[in-house]
C-alpha positions as CSV (number, residue, x, y, z in Angstrom):
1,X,-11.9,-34.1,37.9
2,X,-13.8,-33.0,34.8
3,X,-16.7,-31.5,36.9
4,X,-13.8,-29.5,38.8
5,X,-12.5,-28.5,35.2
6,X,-15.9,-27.2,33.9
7,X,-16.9,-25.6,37.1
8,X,-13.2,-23.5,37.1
9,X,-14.3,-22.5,33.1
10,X,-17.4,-21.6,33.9
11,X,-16.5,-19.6,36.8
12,X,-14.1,-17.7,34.6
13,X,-16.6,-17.3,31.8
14,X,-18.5,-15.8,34.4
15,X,-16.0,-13.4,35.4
16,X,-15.1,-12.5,31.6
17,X,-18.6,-11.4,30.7
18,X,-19.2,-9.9,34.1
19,X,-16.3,-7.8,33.2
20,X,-17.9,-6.9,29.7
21,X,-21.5,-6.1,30.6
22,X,-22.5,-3.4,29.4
23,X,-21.5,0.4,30.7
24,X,-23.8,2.9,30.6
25,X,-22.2,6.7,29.3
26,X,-22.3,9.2,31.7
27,X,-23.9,11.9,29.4
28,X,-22.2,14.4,31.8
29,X,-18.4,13.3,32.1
30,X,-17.7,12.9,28.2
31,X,-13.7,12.2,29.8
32,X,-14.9,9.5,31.8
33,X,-16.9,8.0,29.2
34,X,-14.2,7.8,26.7
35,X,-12.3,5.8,28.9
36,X,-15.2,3.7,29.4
37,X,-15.2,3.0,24.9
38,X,-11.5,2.5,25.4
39,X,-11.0,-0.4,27.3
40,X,-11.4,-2.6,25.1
41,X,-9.1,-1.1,22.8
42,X,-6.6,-1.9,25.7
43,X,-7.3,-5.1,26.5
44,X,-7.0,-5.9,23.0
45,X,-10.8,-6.8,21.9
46,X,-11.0,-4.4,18.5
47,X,-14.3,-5.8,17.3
48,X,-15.7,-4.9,21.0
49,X,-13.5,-1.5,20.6
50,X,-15.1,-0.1,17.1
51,X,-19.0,-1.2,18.7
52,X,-17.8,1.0,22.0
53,X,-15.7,3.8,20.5
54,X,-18.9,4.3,17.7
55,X,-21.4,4.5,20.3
56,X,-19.2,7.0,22.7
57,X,-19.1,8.9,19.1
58,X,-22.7,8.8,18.7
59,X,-23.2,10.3,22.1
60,X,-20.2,12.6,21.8
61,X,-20.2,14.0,18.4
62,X,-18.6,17.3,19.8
63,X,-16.5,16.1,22.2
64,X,-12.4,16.4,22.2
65,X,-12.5,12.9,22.5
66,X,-14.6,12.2,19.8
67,X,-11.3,12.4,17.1
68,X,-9.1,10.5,19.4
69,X,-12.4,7.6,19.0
70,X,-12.0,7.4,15.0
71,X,-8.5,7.2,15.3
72,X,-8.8,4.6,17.7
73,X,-12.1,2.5,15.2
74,X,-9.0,2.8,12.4
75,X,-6.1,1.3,14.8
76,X,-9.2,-1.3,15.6
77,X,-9.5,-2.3,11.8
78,X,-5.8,-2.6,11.2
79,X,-5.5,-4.6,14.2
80,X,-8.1,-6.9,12.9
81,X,-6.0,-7.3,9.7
82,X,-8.9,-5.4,7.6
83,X,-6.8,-3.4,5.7
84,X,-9.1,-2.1,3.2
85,X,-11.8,-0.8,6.0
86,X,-8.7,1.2,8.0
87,X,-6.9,2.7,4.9
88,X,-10.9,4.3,4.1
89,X,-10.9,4.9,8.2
90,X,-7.6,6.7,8.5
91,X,-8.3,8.5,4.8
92,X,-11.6,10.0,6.4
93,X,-10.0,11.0,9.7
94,X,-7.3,13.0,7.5
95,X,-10.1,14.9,5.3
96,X,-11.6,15.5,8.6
97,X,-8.7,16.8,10.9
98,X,-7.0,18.3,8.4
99,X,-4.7,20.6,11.1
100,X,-4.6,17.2,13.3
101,X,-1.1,16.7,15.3
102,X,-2.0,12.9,14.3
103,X,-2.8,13.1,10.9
104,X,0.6,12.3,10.0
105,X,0.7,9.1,12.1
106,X,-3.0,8.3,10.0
107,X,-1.5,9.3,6.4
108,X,1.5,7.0,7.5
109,X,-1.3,4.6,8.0
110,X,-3.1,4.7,5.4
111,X,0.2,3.7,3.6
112,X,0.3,0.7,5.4
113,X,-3.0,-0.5,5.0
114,X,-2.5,-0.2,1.1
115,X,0.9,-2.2,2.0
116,X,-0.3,-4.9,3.8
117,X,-3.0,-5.7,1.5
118,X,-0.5,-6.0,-1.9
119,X,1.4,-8.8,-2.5
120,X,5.0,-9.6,-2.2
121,X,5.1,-11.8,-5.3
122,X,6.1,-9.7,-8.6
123,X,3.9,-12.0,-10.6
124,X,0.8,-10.8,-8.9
125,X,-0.8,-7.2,-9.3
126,X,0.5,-3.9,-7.5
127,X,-1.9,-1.8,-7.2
128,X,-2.0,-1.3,-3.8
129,X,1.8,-1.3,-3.6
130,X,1.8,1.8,-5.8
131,X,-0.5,3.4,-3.7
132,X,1.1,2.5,-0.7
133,X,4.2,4.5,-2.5
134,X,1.8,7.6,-3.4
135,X,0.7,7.5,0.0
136,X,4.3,7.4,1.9
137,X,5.7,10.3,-0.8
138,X,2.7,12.5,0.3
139,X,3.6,11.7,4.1
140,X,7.1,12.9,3.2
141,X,5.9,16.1,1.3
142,X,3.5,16.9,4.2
143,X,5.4,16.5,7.0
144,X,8.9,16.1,6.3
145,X,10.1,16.6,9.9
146,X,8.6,14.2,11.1
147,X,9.7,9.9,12.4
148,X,6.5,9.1,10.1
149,X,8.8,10.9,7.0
150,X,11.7,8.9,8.0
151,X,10.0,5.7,8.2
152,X,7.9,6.5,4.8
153,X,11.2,7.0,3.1
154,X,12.9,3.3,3.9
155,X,9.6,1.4,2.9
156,X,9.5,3.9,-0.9
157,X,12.9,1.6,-1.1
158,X,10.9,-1.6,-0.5
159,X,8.0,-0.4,-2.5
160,X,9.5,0.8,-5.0
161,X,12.0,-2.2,-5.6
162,X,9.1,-4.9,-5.5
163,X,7.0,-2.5,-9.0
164,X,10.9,-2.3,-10.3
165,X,10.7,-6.2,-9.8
166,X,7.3,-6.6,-10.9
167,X,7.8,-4.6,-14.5
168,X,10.6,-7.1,-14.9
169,X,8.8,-9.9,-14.6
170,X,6.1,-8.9,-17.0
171,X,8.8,-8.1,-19.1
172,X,10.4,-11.3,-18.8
173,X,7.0,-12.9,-19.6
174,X,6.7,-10.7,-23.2
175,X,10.5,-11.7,-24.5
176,X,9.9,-15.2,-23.4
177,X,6.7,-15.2,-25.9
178,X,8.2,-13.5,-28.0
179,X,6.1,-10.5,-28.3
180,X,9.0,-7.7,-28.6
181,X,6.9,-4.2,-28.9
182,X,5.6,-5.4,-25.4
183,X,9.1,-6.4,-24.2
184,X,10.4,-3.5,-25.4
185,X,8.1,-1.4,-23.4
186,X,8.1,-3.2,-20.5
187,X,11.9,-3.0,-20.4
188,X,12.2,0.8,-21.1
189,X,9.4,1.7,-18.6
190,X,11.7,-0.4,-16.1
191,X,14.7,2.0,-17.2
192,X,13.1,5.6,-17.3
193,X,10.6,4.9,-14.1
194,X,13.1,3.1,-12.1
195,X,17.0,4.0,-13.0
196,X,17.8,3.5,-9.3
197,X,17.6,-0.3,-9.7
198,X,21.1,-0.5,-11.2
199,X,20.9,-4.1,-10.6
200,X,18.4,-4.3,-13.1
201,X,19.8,-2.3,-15.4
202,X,21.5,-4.4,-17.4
203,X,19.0,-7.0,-18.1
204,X,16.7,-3.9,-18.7
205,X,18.7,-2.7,-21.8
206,X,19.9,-6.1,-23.1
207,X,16.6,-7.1,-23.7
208,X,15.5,-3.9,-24.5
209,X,17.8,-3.3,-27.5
210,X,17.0,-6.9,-28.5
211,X,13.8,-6.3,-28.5
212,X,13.7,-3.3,-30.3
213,X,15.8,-5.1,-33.2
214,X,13.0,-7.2,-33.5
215,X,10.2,-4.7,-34.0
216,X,12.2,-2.6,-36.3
217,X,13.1,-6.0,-38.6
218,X,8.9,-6.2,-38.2
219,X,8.4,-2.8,-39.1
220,X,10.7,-2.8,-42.0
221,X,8.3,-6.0,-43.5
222,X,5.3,-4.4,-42.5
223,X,5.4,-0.5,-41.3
224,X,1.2,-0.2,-41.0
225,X,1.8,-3.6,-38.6
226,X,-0.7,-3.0,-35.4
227,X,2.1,-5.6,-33.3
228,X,4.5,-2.3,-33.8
229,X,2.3,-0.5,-31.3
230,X,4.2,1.5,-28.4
231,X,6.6,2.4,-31.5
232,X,4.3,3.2,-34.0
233,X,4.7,6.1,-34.3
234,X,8.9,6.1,-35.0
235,X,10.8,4.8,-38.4
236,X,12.8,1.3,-38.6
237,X,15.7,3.5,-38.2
238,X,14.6,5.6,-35.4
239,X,14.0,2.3,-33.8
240,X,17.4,0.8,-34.8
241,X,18.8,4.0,-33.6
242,X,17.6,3.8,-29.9
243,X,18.3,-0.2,-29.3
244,X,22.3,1.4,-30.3
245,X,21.6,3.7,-27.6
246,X,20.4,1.2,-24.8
247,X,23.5,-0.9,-26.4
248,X,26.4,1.7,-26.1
249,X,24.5,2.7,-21.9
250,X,25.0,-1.6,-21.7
251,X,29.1,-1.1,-22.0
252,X,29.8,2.2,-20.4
């Protein structure tokens, strides 16, 4: 029964790699060898794909194919979950094919890639989630018109709700030291970059004027302090003043 087995593998190993051998390019049908690179795009094996669709490229620098192949090497990396290598894939095919009908779909792309790649946790660094937003705001700039625009414009509501969440915890992380210019900051950047969050909002200027009526007590006892900072540059009653702002926004 285990002879049986291994013979039934080995006869469909056979037939896999039988399947796979190599193709050679017919120099003269450019259409026919694209579909050739393809197939393995269809069937699904992306590291075979980007080996295939780089050699038909190779051959076929000119060809009308030959744009429909990088697209193809970029879909390939994402596939393969290697974010990094497809955002710089789908950034080169843009600054290539400027005047593409599919550079929308690869700027949309690229915007994923950079999402994929950042973290949900707002503890951990968003880099890539801002440029994932840059990215999406550029698609809807470019081509407002299009599915890719309204798509880009739901995830700038995700993206822009996990920074809003990340600032906060930073933020969080300063009061809870006790370090108040740096709470204070963290808090008001939260307000002026991301008043949509009304959720947030009143944490944002609780804190925020609490803060502030700690570095202005700090700057009153020592007004050449370097812990005043973002706030250096404003009186003890300038900075007074504004906590009573973020106060009298808290109740009304």
């Amino acid at each position: 029964m285990l002879r049986q087995r291994s013979l039934i593998v080995a006869i469909f190993v056979g037939l896999f790699l039988s399947s796979c051998a190599e193709k050679e390019f017919d120099t003269n049908d450019p259409k026919k060898s694209f579909g050739m690179a393809k197939e393995p795009f269809d069937d699904g094996h992306y590291e075979e794909a980007i080996k295939k669709l780089g050699e038909f490229k190779a051959r076929f620098p000119y060809s009308q194919f030959s744009t429909e192949a990088e697209l193809l090497i970029a879909d390939s990396q994402f596939n393969l979950e290697r974010f990094q290598e497809a955002a710089a894939a789908y950034d080169t095919f843009v600054k290539l094919h400027p005047k593409h009908p599919r550079c929308d779909y690869a700027l949309y792309r690229i915007a994923e890639s950079y999402w994929e790649d950042s973290p949900e946790a707002p503890s951990r660094e968003q880099e890539y989630t801002e440029k994932a937003v840059a990215q999406w705001q550029e698609v809807i700039q470019k081509f407002p018109k299009t599915e890719f625009a309204t798509k880009a414009n739901g995830m700038i509501i995700k993206g822009r709700r996990r920074l809003a969440e990340s600032i906060q915890f930073v933020a969080r992380f300063y009061c809870k030291q006790q370090i108040w210019h740096s709470c204070a900051y963290r808090y008001t950047m939260l307000l002026d970059r991301y008043a949509d969050q009304k959720d947030l909002s009143q944490e944002a200027l609780e804190k925020a004027a609490l803060a502030l009526d700690h570095v202005a007590a700090a700057k009153e006892k020592d007004p050449s302090s370097d812990k005043n900072l973002y706030h250096r540059s404003m009186t003890a009653e300038q900075i007074r003043q504004k906590a009573a702002n973020f106060r009298r926004l808290l109740k009304g």
